[in-house]
C-alpha positions as CSV (number, residue, x, y, z in Angstrom):
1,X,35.2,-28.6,18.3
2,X,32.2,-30.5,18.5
3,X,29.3,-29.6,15.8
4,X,27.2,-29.2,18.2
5,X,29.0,-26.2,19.8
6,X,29.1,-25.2,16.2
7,X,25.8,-24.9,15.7
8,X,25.3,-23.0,19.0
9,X,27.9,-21.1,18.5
10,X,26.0,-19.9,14.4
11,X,22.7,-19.6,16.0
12,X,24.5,-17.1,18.8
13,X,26.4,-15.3,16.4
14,X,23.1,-15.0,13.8
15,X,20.7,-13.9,17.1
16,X,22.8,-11.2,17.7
17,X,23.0,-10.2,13.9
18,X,18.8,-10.0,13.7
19,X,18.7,-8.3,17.1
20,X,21.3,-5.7,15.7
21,X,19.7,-5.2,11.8
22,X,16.5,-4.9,14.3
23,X,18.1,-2.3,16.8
24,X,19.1,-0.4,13.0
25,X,15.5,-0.7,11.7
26,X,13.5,0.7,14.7
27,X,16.6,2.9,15.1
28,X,15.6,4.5,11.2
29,X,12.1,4.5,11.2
30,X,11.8,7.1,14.5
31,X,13.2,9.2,11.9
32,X,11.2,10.5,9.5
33,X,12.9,10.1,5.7
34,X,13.6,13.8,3.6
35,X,10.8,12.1,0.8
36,X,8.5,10.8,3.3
37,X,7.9,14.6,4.8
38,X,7.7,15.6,1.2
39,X,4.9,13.0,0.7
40,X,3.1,14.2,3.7
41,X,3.3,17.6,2.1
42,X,1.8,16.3,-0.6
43,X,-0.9,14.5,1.0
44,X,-2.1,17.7,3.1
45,X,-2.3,19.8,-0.2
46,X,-4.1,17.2,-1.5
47,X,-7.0,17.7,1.1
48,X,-6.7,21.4,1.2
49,X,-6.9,21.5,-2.9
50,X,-9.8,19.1,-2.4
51,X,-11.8,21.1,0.6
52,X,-11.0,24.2,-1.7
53,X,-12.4,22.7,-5.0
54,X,-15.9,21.7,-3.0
55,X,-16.0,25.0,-1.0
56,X,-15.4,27.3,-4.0
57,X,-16.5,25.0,-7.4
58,X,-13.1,25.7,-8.9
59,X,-9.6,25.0,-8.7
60,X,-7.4,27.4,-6.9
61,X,-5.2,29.8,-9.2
62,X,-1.9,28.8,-7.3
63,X,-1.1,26.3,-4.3
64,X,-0.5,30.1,-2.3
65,X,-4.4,30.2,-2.0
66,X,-4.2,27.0,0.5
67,X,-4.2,27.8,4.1
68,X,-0.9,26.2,4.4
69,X,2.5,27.8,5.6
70,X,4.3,28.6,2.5
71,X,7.1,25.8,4.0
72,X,4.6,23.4,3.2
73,X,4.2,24.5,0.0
74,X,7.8,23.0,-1.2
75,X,9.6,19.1,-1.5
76,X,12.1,17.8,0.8
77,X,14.8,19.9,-1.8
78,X,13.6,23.1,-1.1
79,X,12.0,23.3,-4.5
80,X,8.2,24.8,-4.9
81,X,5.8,22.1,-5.7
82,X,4.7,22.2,-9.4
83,X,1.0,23.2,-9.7
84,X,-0.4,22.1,-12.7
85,X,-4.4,22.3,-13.8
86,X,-5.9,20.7,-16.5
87,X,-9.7,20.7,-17.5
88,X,-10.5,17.2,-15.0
89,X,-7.6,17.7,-12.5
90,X,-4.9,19.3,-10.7
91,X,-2.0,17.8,-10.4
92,X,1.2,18.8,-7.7
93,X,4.4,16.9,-8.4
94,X,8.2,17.1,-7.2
95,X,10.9,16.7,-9.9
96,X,13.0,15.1,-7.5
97,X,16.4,15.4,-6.3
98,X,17.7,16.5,-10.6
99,X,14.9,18.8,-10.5
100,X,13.6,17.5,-14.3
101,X,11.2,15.4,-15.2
102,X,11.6,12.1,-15.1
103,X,14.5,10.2,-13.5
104,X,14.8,7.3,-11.7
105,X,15.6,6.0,-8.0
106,X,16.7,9.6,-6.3
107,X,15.7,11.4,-9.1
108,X,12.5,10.1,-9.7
109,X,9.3,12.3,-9.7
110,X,6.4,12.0,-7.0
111,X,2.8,13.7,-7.3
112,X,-0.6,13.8,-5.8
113,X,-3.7,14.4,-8.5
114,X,-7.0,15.6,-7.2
115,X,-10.3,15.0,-9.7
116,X,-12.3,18.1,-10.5
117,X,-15.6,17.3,-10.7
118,X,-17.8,18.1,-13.5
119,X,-20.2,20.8,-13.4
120,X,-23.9,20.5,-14.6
């Protein structure tokens, strides 16, 4: 076989390997990943804790107090977002997938903080 027929012959066989790892990425990202609803969870409680903070000076007692659906209120797991105040901010976090702090890769935590601004 000539190398020129070889060549063709790699380029052919590597065209169809991008068109089908391309087919496989579109194919993946019309589906929306179990952490990436969790982070848009996240990101919606983070402006509703926000628009509650400005409306009513103070943090909310629980994430219930949010006009969200109480679905909304939970990770990709399941699990009940962790509400967590301090005197500056509010912090809502997912354990992950081990449901502890920490971890890594699967496991790893995820959060959103919101600033509380201070009062004169």
């Amino acid at each position: 076989m000539s190398s020129k027929k070889q060549t063709l012959q790699a380029l052919g066989f590597i065209c169809v390997l991008v068109a089908f790892i391309s087919f496989l990425l579109i194919r993946s990202g019309a589906e929306e990943s179990p952490k990436g609803i969790s982070l848009d969870r996240l990101a919606a409680i983070k402006q509703e804790i926000a628009r509650y903070v400005e409306t009513n000076g103070k943090a909310p007692n629980s994430l219930s107090e949010l006009p969200l659906p109480e679905a909304e209120l939970q990770d990709h797991y399941g699990e009940p977002f962790i509400y967590q105040v301090s005197e500056d901010s509010i912090t809502v976090l997912s354990y992950g997938s081990d449901k502890e702090p920490g971890g890594r890769f699967f496991d790893k935590d995820f959060s959103v903080v919101v600033e509380i601004p201070r009062q004169n």
